[in-house]
C-alpha positions as CSV (number, residue, x, y, z in Angstrom):
1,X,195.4,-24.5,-84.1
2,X,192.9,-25.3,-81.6
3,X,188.9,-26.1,-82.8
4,X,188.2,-23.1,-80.9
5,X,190.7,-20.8,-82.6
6,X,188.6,-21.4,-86.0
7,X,185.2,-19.5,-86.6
8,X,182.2,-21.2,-86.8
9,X,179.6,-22.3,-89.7
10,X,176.8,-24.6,-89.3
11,X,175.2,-26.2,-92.3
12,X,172.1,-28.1,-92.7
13,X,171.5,-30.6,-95.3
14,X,175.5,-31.3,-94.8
15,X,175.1,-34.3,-96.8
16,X,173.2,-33.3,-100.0
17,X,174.5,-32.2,-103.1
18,X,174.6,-28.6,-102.2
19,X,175.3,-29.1,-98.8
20,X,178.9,-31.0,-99.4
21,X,180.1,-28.4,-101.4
22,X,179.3,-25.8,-98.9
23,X,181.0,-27.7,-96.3
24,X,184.1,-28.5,-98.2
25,X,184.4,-25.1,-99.3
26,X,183.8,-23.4,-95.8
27,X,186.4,-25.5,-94.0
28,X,189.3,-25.2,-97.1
29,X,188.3,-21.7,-96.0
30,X,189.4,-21.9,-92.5
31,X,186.2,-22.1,-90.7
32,X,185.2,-25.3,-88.3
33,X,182.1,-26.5,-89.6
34,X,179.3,-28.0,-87.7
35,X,177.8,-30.6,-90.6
36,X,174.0,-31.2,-90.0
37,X,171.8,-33.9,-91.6
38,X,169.7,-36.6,-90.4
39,X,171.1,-40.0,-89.5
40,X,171.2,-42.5,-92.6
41,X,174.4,-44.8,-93.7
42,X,175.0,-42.3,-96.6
43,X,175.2,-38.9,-94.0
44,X,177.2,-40.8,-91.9
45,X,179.8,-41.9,-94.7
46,X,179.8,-38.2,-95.9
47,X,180.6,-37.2,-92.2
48,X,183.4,-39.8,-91.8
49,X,185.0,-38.7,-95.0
50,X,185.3,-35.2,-93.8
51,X,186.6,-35.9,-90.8
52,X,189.5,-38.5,-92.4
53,X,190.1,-35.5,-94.7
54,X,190.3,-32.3,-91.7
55,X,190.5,-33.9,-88.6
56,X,188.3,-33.2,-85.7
57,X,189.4,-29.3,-84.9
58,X,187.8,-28.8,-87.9
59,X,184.8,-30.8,-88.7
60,X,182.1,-31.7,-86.5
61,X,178.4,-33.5,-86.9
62,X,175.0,-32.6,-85.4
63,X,172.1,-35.4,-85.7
64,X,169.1,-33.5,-86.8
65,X,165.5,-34.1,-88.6
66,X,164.2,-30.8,-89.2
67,X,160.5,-32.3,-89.6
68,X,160.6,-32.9,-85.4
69,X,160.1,-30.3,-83.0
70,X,161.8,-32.7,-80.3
71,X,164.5,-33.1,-82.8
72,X,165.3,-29.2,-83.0
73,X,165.1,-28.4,-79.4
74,X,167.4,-31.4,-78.7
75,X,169.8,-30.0,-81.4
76,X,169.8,-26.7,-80.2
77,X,170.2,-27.5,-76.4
78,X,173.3,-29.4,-77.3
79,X,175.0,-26.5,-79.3
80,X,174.1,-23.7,-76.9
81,X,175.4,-25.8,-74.2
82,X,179.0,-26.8,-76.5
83,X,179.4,-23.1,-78.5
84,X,180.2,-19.6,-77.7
85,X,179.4,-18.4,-81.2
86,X,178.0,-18.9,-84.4
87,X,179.5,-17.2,-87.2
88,X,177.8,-18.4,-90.0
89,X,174.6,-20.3,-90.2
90,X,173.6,-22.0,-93.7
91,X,170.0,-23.2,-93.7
92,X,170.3,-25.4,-96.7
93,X,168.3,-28.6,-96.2
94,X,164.6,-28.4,-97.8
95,X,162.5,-31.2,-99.5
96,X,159.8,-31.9,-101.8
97,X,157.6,-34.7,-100.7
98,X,155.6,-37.4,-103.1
99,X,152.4,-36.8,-101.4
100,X,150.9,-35.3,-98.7
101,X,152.4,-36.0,-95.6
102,X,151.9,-35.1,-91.6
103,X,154.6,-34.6,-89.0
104,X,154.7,-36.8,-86.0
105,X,153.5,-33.6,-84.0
106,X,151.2,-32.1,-86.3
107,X,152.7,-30.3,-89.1
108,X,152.0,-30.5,-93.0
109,X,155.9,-31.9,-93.8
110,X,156.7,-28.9,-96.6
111,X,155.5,-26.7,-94.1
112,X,157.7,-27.9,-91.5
113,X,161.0,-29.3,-93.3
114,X,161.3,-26.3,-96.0
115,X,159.5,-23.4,-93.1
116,X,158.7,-24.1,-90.0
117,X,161.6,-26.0,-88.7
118,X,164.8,-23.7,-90.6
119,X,162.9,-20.3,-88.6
120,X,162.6,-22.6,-85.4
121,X,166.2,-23.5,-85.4
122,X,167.3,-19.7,-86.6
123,X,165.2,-18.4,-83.8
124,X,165.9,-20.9,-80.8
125,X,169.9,-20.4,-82.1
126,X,170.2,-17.0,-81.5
127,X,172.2,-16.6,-78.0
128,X,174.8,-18.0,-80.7
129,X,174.4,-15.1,-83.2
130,X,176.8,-12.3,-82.5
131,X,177.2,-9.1,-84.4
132,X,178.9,-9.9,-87.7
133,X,177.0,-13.2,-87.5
134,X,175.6,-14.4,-90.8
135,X,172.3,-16.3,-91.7
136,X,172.1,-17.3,-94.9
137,X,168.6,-19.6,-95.9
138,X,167.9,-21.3,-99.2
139,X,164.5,-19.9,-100.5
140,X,162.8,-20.8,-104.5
141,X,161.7,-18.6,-106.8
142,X,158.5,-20.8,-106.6
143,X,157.7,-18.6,-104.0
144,X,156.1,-16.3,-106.0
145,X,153.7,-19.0,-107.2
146,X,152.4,-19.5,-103.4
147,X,149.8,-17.8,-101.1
148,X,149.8,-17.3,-97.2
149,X,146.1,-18.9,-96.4
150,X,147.6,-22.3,-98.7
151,X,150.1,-22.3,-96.2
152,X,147.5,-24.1,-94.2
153,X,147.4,-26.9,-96.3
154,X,144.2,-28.0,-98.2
155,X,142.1,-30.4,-97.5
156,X,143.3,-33.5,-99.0
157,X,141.2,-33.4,-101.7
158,X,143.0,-30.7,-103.1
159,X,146.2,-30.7,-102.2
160,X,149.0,-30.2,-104.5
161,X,152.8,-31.0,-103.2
162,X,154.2,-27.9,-106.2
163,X,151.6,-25.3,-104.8
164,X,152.2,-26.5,-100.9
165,X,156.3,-26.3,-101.3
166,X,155.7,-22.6,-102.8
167,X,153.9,-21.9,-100.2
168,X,156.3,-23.0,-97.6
169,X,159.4,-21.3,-99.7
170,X,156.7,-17.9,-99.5
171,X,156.1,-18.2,-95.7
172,X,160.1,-18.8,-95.3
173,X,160.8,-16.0,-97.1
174,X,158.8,-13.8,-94.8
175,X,159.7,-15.3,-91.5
176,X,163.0,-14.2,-92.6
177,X,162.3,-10.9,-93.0
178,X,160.7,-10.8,-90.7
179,X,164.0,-11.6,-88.7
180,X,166.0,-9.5,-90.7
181,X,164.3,-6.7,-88.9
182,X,164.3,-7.5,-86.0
183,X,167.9,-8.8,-85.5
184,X,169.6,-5.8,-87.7
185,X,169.7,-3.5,-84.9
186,X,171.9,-6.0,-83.3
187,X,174.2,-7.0,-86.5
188,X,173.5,-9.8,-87.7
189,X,172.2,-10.5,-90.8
190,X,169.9,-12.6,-92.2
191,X,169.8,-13.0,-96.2
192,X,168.0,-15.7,-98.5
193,X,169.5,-17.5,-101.7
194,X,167.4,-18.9,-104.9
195,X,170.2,-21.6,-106.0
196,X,168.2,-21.6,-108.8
197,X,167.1,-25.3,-110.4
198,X,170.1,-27.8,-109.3
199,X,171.1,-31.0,-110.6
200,X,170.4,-33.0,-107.2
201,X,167.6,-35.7,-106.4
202,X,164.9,-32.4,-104.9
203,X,164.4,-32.3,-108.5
204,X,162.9,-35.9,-109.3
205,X,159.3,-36.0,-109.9
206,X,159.5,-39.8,-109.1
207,X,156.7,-40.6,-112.2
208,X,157.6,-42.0,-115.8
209,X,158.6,-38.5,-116.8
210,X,162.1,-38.6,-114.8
211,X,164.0,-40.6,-117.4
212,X,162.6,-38.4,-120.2
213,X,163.2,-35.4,-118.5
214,X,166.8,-36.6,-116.9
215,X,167.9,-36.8,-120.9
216,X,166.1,-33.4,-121.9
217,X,166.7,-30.9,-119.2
218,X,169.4,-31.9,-116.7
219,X,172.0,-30.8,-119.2
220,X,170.6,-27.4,-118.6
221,X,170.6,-28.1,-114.9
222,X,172.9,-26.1,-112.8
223,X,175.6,-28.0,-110.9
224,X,176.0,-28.2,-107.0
225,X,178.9,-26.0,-107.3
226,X,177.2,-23.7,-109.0
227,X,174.0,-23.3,-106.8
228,X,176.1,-23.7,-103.9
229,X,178.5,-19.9,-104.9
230,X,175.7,-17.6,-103.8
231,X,174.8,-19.0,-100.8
232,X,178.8,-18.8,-99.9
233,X,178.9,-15.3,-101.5
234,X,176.5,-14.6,-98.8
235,X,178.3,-15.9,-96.1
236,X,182.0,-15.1,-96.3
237,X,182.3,-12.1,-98.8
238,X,183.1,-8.8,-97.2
239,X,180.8,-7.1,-99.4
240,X,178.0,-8.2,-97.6
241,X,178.9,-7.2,-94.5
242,X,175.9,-5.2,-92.4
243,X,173.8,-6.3,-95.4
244,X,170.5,-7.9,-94.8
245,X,167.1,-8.3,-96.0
246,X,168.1,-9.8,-99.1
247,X,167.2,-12.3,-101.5
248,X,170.2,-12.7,-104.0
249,X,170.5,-14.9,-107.2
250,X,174.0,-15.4,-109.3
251,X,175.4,-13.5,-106.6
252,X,173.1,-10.3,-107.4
253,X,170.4,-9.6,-105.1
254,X,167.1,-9.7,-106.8
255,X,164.0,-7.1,-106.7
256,X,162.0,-8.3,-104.7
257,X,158.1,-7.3,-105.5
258,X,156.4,-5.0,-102.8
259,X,153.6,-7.4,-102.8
260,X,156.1,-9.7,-100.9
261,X,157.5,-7.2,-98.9
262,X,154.4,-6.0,-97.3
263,X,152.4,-9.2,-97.4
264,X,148.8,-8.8,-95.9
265,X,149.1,-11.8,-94.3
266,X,152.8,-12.0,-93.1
267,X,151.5,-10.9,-89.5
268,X,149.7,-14.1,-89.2
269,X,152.6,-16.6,-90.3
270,X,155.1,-14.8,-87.6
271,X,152.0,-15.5,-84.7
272,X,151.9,-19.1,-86.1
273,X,155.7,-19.3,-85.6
274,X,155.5,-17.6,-82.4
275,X,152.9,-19.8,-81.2
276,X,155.0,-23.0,-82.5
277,X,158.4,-21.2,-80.5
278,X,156.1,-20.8,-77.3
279,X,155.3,-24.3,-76.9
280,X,159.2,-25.4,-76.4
């Protein structure tokens, strides 16, 4: 068969724990999958494995740093001038930072990795998205811990890296409903996943406590294949077909609180996205 004769997945964060599991599984599950990561030795290795493994019909690579505006664009201008479709979008990379931390352009780095830059690549991506087309973005259930105005980080006096990755995981959460909405009428759909606490390096806290804590609580860690099933749930099962709107967990979707679902203040982080899209 012909690259072309496959259906489509793109995943972010290709090359983390998560993310090779979701690629390995998508492809053994006939789908050509577009791997996405920024550029290091160990990416590239991952990459070069793959394509040893499937071939090239079936495995390609996209160069992108989700913490660079230029970086998205340039991503996104390459696939909507190579693809025809998009049948399944995983937006799986995320990070939690050691300190705080600015963008080249601008950007608190939470905000922009875990936020800004997933919605920004969704959105500029859609001429891709066709109806049956799946979105399917990793969210925390940290989110509940974070607020709309933190979103706009603290002065650096106060900042806190836990409360500013809620945040962004909160303001995520409602850019994607946000899109749900507005791209149901067209069917696609647009669902989030809580992979729950995984046994990957996001978790380090990079202080003393990591040895102590590797011995005490990773055993109760989940495993990459294991945070990895929901997200795939969501983006291959017939079940969830015309379904959106969702956060699911263990393959269940969750409740989410109407506190979150009618968020005072989730006008204001769809103009701040809208004002980020609009300079492109």
């Amino acid at each position: 068969m012909k690259a072309n004769d496959f259906p489509v997945a793109l995943v972010t964060g290709a090359n983390g724990g998560i993310g090779r599991i979701l690629c390995t599984t998508l492809i053994q599950s006939g789908y050509r999958v577009i791997l996405s990561f920024r550029k290091s030795d160990r990416s590239l290795a991952f990459y070069n494995q793959m394509l040893q493994e499937y071939g090239r019909e079936r495995v390609e690579s996209l160069e992108m740093d989700l913490s660079s505006v230029t970086s998205i664009k340039k991503a996104t201008q390459y696939l909507l001038q190579k693809e025809t479709r998009l049948d399944v979008l995983i937006n799986n990379a995320g990070m939690l930072g050691n300190k705080r931390e600015n963008t080249n352009e601008g950007y608190e780095m939470h905000n922009m990795v875990n936020c800004l830059g997933p919605t920004l690549f969704t959105y500029m991506l859609r001429p891709l998205l066709k109806p049956g087309s799946r979105v399917v973005t990793t969210v925390s259930v940290v989110l509940y811990y974070g607020s709309i105005p933190d979103f706009f980080p603290y002065p650096p006096i106060r900042y806190n890296r836990f409360r500013q990755y809620a945040c962004s995981k909160l303001a995520l959460t409602l850019l994607c409903l946000r899109l749900s909405e507005l791209w149901e009428k067209d069917g696609i759909t647009v669902n989030m996943v809580d992979p729950g606490v995984v046994d990957t390096p996001i978790i380090n806290i990079h202080k003393w406590i990591d040895p102590l804590a590797d011995v005490l609580f990773r055993p109760l860690i989940r495993t990459p294949e294991q945070g990895a099933a929901t997200s795939l749930y969501l983006a291959t099962h017939t079940a969830l077909e015309g379904v959106t709107g969702g956060i699911y967990k263990d393959m269940t979707v969750c409740n989410l609180p109407e506190r979150i679902r009618s968020y005072q203040q989730a006008d204001n982080v769809w103009r701040f996205f809208l004002d980020l899209h609009s300079k492109q």
